[in-house]
C-alpha positions, 0 to 999 in steps of 0.5 A: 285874185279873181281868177285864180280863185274861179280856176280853184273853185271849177278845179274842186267842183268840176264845174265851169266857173266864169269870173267878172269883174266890177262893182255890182253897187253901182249900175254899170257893175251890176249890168256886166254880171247880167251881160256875162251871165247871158253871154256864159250860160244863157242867163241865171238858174239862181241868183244869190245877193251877197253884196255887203260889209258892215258900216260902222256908224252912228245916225247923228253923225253920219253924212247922207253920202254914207248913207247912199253908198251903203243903201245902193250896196246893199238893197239897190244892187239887189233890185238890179240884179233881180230886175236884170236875171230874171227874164232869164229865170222866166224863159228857163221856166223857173229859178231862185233868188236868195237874200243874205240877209243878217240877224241885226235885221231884227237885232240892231248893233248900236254901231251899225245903223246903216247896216242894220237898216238896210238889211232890214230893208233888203228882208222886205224887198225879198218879201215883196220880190216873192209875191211878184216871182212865184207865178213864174215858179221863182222861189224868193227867200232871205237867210239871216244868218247870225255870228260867222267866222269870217276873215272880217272877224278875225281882223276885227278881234285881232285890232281889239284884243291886241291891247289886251294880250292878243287873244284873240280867239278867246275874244271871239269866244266871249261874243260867242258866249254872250250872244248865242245859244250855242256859244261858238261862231259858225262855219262859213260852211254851215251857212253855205250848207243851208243856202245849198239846201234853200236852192234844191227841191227839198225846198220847193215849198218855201217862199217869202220866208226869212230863215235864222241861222244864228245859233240861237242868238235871235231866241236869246235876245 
């Protein structure tokens, strides 16, 4: 799958995809994306921590085990990761690290404390990442995006709804409706766009920041 995946992106984007594979929540997985990087391209212009899923729990009932896997997933990796690329960032006289973050960073879901707090977490690491990274001209910045229409979602509305007719579109409207602004989910896209933008000049003058991309669902809490 991984492969194919890179043949299809380097075939639409003609550009030069190398895919690798492994577990970036553990330390041994996280170095073989550093070593690949230098291996392929000599190191790294730009590194995105995307590493995450949610955890689904609540705080009294949940084993110290949960706790540490998610933690090593979700904040540990991204220390790895900046701590293994950006030698490379330095030598090429620059770059960028972006967090994907999540709007429950600052919204607490009741059924997702670890989720909540280590992407809360990851917002400070990013913050304190900055201060250290802007004297090699590396920009740090954390996107909190909000509702976005992922394969996750729809799995999750499908189990949901299945009780209840099986709609499961009108079931994601509803959260949509009752927590956005802007009543739909977003596109995967939208939110690509916006990390597209984070990475170019235009945004030269940003850093240290965190940027909602939620449709209004932060201003309607």
């Amino acid at each position: 799958r991984l492969s194919d995946a890179a043949a299809k992106i380097g075939e639409r984007c003609g550009v030069r995809v190398v895919s690798v594979a492994g577990d970036v929540g553990t330390a041994d997985g996280a170095a073989s994306l550093v070593v690949a990087a230098e291996r392929e391209f000599g190191g790294a212009d730009i590194l995105i921590n995307n590493a995450g899923t949610g955890s689904n729990e609540t705080i009294m009932k949940t084993p110290d085990e949960k706790w540490q896997v998610y933690w090593n997933l979700h904040v540990v990796t991204a220390v790895r990761l900046a701590r293994g690329l950006v030698p490379s960032m330095r030598r090429r006289g620059g770059g960028v690290i972006l967090h994907n973050g999540s709007v429950y960073a600052s919204q607490p879901l009741w059924y997702e404390a670890i989720y909540n707090m280590t992407r809360a977490t990851l917002v400070m690491f990013s913050k304190s990442l900055a201060l250290e990274m802007i004297k090699d001209n590396i920009r740090v910045n954390t996107i909190n995006p909000g509702l976005v229409m992922t394969t996750d979602w729809i799995r999750a509305a499908k189990q949901l709804s299945a009780d209840k007719g099986g709609d499961w579109q009108g079931y994601l409207q509803g959260i949509a409706r009752e927590h956005t602004l802007i009543e739909r989910f977003a596109s995967p896209e939208e939110i690509a766009d916006f990390f597209v933008f984070m990475c170019s000049a235009r945004a030269s003058y940003l850093v240290g920041s965190t940027y909602f991309v939620d449709g209004g669902m932060s201003k309607a809490a």
